[in-house]
Chimera marker file (.cmm) of the C-alpha trace (Angstrom):
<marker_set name="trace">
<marker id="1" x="0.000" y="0.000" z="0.000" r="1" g="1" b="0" radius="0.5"/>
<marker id="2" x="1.162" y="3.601" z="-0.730" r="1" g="1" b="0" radius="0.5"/>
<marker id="3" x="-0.356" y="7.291" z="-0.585" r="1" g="1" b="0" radius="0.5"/>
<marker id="4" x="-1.241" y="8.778" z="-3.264" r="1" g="1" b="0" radius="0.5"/>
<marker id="5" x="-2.191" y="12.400" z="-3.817" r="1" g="1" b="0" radius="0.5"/>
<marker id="6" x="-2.593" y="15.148" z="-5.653" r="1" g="1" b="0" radius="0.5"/>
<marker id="7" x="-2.273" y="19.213" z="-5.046" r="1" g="1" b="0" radius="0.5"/>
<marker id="8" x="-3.123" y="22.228" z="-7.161" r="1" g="1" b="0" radius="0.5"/>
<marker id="9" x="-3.340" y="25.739" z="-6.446" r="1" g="1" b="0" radius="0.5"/>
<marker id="10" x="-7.090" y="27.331" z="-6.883" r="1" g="1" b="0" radius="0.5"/>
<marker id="11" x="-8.305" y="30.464" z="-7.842" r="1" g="1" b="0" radius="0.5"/>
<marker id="12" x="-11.951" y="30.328" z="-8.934" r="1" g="1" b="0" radius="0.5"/>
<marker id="13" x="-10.751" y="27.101" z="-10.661" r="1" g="1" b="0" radius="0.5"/>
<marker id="14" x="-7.958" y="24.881" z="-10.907" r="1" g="1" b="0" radius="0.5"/>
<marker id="15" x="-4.971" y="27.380" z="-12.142" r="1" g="1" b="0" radius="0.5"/>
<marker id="16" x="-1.820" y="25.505" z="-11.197" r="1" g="1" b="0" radius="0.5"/>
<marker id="17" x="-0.508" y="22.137" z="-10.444" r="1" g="1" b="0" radius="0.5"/>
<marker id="18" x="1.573" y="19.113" z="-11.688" r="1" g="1" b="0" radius="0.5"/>
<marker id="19" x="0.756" y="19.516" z="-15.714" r="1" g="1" b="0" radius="0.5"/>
<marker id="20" x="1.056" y="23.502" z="-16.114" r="1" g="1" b="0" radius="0.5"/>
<marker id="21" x="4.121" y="22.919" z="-13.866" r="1" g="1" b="0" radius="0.5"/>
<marker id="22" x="5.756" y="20.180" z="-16.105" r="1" g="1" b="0" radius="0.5"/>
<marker id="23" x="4.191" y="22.149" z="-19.395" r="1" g="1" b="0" radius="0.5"/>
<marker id="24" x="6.121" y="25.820" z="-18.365" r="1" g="1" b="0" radius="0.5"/>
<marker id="25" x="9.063" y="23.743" z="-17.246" r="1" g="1" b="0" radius="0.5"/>
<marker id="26" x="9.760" y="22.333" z="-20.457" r="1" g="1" b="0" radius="0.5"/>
<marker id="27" x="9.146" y="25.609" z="-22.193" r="1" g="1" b="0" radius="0.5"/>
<marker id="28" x="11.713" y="26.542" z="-20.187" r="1" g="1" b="0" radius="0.5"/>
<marker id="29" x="14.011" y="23.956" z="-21.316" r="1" g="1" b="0" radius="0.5"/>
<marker id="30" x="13.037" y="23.746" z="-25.052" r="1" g="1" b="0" radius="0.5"/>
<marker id="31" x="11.882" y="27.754" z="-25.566" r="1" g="1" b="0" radius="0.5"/>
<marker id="32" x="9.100" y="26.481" z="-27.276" r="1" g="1" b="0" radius="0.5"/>
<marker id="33" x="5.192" y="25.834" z="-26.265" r="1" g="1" b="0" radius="0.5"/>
<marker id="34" x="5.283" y="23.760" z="-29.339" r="1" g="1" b="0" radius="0.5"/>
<marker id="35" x="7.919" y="21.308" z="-28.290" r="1" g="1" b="0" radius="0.5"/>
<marker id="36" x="6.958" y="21.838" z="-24.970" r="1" g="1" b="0" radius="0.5"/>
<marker id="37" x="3.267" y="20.722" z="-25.538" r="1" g="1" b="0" radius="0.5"/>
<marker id="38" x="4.607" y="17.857" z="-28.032" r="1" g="1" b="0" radius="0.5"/>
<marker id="39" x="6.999" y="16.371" z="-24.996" r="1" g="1" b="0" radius="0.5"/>
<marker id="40" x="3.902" y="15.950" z="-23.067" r="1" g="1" b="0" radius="0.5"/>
<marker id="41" x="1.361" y="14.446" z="-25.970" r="1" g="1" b="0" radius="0.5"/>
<marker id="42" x="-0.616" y="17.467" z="-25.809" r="1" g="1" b="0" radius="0.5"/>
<marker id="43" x="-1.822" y="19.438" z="-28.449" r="1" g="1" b="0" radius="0.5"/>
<marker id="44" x="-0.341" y="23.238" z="-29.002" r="1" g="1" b="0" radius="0.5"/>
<marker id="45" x="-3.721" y="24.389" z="-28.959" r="1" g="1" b="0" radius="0.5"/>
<marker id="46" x="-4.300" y="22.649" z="-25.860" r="1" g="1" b="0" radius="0.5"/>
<marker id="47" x="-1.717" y="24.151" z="-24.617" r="1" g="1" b="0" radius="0.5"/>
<marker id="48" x="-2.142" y="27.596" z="-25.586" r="1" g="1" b="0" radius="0.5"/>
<marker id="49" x="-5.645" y="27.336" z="-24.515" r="1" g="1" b="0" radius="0.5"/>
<marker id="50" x="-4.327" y="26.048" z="-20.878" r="1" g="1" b="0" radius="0.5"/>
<marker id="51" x="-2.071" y="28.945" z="-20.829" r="1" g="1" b="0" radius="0.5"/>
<marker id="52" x="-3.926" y="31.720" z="-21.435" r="1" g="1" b="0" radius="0.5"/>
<marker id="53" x="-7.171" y="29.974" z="-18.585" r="1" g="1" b="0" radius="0.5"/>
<marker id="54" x="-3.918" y="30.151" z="-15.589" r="1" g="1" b="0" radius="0.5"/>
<marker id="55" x="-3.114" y="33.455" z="-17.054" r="1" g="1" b="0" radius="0.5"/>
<marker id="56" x="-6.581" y="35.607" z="-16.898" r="1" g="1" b="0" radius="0.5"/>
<marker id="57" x="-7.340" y="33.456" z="-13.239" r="1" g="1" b="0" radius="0.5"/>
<marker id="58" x="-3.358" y="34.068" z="-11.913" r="1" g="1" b="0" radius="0.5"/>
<marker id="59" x="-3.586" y="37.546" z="-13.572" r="1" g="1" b="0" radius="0.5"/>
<marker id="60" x="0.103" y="38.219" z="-14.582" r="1" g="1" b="0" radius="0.5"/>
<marker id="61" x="1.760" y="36.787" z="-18.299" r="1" g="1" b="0" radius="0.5"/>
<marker id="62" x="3.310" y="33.427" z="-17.944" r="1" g="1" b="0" radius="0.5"/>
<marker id="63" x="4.907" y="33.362" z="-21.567" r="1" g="1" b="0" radius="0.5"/>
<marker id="64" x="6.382" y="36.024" z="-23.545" r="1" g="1" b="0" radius="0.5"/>
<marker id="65" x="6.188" y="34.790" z="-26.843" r="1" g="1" b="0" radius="0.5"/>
<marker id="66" x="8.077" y="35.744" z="-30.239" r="1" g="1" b="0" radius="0.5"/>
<marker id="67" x="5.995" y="34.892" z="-33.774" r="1" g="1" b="0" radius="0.5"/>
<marker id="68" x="7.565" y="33.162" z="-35.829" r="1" g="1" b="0" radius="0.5"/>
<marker id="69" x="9.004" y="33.695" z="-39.059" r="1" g="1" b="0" radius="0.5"/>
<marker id="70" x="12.506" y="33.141" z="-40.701" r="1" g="1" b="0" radius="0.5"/>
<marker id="71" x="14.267" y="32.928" z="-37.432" r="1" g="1" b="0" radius="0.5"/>
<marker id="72" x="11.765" y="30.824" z="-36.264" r="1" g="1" b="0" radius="0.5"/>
<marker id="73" x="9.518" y="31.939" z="-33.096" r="1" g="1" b="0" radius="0.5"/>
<marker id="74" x="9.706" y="30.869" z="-29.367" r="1" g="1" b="0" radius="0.5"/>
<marker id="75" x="8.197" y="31.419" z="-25.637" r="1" g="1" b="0" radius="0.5"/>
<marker id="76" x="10.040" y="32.216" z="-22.976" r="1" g="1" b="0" radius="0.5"/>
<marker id="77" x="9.160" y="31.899" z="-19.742" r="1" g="1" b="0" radius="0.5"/>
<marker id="78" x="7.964" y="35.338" z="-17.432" r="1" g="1" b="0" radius="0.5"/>
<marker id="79" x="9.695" y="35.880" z="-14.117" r="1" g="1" b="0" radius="0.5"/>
<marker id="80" x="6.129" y="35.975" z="-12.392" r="1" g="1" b="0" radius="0.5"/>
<marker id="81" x="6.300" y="32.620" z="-13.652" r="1" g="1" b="0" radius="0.5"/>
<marker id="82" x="9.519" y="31.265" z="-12.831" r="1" g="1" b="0" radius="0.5"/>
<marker id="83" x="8.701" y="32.833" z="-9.247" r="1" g="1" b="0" radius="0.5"/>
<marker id="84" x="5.447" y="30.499" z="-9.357" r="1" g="1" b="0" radius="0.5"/>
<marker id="85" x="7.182" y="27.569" z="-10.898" r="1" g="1" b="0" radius="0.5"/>
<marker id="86" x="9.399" y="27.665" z="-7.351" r="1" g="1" b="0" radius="0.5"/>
<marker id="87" x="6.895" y="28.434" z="-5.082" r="1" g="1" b="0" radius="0.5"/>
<marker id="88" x="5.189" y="25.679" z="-6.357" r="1" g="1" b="0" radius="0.5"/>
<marker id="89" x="8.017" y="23.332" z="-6.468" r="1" g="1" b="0" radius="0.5"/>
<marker id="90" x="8.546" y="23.931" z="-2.580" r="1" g="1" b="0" radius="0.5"/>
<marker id="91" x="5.485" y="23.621" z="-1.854" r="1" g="1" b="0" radius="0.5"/>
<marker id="92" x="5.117" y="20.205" z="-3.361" r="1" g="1" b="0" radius="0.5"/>
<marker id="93" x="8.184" y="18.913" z="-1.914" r="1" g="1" b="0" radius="0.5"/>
<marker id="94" x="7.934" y="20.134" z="1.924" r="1" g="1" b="0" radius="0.5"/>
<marker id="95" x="3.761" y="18.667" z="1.110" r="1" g="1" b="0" radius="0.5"/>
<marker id="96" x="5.338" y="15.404" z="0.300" r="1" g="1" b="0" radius="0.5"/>
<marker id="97" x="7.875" y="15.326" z="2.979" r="1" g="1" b="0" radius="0.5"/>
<marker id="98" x="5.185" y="16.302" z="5.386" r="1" g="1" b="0" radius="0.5"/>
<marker id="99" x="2.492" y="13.667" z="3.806" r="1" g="1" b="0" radius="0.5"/>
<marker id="100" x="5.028" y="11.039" z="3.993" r="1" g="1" b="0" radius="0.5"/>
<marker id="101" x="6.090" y="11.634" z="7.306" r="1" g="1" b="0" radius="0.5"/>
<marker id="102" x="2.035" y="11.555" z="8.710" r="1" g="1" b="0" radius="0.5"/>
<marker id="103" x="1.551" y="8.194" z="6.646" r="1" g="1" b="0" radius="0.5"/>
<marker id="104" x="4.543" y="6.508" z="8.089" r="1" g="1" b="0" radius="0.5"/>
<marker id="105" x="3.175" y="7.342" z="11.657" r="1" g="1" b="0" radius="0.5"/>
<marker id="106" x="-0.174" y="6.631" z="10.736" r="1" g="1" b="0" radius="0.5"/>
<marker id="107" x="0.167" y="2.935" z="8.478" r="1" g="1" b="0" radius="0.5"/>
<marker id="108" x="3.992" y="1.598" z="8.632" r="1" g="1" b="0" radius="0.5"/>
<marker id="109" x="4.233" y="0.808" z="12.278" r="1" g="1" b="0" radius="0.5"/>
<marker id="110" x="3.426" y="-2.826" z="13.903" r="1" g="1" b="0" radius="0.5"/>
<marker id="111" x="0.121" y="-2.241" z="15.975" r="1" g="1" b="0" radius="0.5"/>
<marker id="112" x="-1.470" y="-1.108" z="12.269" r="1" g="1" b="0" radius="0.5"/>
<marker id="113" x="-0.196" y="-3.935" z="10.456" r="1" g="1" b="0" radius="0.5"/>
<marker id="114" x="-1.807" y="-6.555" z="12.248" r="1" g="1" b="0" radius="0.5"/>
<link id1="1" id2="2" r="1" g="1" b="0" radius="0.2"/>
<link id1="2" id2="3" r="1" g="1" b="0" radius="0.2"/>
<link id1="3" id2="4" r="1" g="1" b="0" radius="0.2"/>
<link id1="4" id2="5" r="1" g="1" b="0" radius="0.2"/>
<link id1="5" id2="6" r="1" g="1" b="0" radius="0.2"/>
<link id1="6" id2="7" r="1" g="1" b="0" radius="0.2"/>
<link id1="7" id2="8" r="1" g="1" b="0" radius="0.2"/>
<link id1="8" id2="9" r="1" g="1" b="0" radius="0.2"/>
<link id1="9" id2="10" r="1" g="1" b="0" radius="0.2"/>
<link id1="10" id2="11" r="1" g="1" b="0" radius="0.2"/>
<link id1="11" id2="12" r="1" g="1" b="0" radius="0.2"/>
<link id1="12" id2="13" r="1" g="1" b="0" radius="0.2"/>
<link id1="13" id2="14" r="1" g="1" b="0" radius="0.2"/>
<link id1="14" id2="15" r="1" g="1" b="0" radius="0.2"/>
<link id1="15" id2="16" r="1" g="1" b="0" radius="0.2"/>
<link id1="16" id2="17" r="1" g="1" b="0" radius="0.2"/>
<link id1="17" id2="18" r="1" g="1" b="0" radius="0.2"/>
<link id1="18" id2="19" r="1" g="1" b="0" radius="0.2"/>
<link id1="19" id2="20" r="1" g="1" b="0" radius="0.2"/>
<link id1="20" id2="21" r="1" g="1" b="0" radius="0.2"/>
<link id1="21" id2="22" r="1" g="1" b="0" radius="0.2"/>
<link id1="22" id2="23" r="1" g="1" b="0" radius="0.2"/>
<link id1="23" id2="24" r="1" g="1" b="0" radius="0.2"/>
<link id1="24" id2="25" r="1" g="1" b="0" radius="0.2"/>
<link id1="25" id2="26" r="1" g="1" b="0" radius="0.2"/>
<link id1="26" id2="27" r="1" g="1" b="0" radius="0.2"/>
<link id1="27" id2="28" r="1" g="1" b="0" radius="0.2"/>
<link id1="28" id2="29" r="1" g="1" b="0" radius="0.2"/>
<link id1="29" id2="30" r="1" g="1" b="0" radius="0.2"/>
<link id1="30" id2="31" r="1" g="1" b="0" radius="0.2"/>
<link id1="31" id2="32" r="1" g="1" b="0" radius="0.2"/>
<link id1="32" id2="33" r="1" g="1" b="0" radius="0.2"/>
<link id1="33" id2="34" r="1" g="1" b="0" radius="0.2"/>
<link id1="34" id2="35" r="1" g="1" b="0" radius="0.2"/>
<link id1="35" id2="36" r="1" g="1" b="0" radius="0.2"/>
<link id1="36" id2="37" r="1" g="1" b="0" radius="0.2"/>
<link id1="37" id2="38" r="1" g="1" b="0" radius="0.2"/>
<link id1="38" id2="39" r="1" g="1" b="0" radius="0.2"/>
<link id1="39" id2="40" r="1" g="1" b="0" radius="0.2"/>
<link id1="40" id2="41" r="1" g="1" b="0" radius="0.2"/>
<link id1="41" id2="42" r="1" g="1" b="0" radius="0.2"/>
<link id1="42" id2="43" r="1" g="1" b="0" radius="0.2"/>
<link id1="43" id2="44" r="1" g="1" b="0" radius="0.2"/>
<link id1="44" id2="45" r="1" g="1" b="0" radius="0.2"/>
<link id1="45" id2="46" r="1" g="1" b="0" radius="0.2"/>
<link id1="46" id2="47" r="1" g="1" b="0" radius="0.2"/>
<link id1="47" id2="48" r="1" g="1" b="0" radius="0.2"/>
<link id1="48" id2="49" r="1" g="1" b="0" radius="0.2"/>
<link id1="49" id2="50" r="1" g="1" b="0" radius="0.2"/>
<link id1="50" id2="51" r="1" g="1" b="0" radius="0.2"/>
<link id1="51" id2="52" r="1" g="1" b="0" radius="0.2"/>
<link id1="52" id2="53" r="1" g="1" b="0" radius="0.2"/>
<link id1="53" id2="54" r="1" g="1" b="0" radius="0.2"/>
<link id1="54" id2="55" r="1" g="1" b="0" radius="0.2"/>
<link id1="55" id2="56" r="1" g="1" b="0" radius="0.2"/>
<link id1="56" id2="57" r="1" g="1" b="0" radius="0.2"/>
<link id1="57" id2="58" r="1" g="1" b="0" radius="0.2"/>
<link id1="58" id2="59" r="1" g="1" b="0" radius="0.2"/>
<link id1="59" id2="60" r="1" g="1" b="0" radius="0.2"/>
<link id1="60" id2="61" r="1" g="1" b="0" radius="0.2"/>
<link id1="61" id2="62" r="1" g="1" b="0" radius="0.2"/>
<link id1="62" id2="63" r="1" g="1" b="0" radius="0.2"/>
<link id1="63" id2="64" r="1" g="1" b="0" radius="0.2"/>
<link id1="64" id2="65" r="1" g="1" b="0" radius="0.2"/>
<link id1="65" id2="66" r="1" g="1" b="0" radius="0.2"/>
<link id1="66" id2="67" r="1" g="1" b="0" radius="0.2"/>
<link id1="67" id2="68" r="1" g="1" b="0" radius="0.2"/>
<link id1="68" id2="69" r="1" g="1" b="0" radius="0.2"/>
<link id1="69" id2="70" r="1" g="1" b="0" radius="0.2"/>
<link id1="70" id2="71" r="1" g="1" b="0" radius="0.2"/>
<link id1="71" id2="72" r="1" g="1" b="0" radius="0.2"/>
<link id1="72" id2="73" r="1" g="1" b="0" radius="0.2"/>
<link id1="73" id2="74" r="1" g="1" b="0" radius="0.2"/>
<link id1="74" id2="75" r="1" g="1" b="0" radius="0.2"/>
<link id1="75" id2="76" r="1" g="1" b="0" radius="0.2"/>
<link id1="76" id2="77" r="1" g="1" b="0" radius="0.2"/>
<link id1="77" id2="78" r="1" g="1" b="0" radius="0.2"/>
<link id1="78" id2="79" r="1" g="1" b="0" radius="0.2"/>
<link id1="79" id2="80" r="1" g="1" b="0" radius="0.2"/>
<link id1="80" id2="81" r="1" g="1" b="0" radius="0.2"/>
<link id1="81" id2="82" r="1" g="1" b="0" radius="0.2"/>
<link id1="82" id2="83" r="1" g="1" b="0" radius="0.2"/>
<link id1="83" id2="84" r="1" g="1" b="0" radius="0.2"/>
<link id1="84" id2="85" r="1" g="1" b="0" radius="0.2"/>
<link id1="85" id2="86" r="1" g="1" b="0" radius="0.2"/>
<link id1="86" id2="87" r="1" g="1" b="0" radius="0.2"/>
<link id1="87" id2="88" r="1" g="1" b="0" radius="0.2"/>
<link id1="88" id2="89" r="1" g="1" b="0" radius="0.2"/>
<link id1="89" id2="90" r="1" g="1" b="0" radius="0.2"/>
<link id1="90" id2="91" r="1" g="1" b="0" radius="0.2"/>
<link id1="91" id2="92" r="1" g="1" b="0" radius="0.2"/>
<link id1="92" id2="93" r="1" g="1" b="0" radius="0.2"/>
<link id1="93" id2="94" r="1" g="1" b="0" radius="0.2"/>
<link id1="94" id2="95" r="1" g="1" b="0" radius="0.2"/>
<link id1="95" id2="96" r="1" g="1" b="0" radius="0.2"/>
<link id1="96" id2="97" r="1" g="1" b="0" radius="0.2"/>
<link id1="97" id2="98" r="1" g="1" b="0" radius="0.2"/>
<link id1="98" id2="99" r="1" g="1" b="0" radius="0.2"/>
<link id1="99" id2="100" r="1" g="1" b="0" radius="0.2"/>
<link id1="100" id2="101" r="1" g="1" b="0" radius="0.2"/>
<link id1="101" id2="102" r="1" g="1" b="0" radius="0.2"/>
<link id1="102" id2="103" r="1" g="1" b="0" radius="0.2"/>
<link id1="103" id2="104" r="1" g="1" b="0" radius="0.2"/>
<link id1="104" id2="105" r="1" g="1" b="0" radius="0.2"/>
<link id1="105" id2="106" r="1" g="1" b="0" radius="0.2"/>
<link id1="106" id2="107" r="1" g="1" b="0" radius="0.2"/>
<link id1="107" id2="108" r="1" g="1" b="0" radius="0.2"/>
<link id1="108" id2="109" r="1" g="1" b="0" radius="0.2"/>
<link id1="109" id2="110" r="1" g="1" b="0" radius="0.2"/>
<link id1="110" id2="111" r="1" g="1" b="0" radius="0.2"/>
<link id1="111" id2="112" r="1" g="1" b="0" radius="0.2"/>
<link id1="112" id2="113" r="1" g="1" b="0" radius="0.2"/>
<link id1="113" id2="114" r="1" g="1" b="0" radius="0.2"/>
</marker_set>
């Protein structure tokens, strides 16, 4: 047996978790929404659309985007969103740490095994 879980930050709706995370992480990696949304088997659509829902509900730019053209276009990630992308990050990890810690005490001790 094992916990399982999931977190996401609301605001009138779902605006961030796990996917946007992974999706504006690999834009930061690849400098592309394209590639980005392609790495994850999503559509760029998909991905714009998911984008531009966390923006209007977060209410700052997460993507500063060139068109594209001969030198080709790109996204780059906004600072507002970097700043998100760690807040989130640490969040998730001290949740985990913190989850993991309260299941242990709770399930993975002798009198609750039986």
């Amino acid at each position: 047996m094992r916990l399982a879980y999931k977190i996401w930050l609301d605001n009138n709706g779902k605006v961030f978790g796990d996917g946007p995370y992974d999706l504006l992480l690999r834009v930061e990696q690849t400098g592309s929404l394209s590639k980005a949304a392609a790495e994850i088997g999503m559509s760029y659509n998909k991905a714009w659309r998911l984008i531009r829902s966390m923006e209007d509900r977060l209410g700052f730019p997460l993507l500063k985007c060139k068109a594209g053209g001969s030198s080709g276009g790109g996204s780059e990630v906004t600072s507002q969103a970097l700043r998100l992308m760690q807040q989130y990050r640490a969040l998730r990890e001290e949740v985990e740490n913190t989850l993991e810690m309260l299941y242990t005490k709770h399930f993975n001790n002798k009198e609750n095994n039986g």
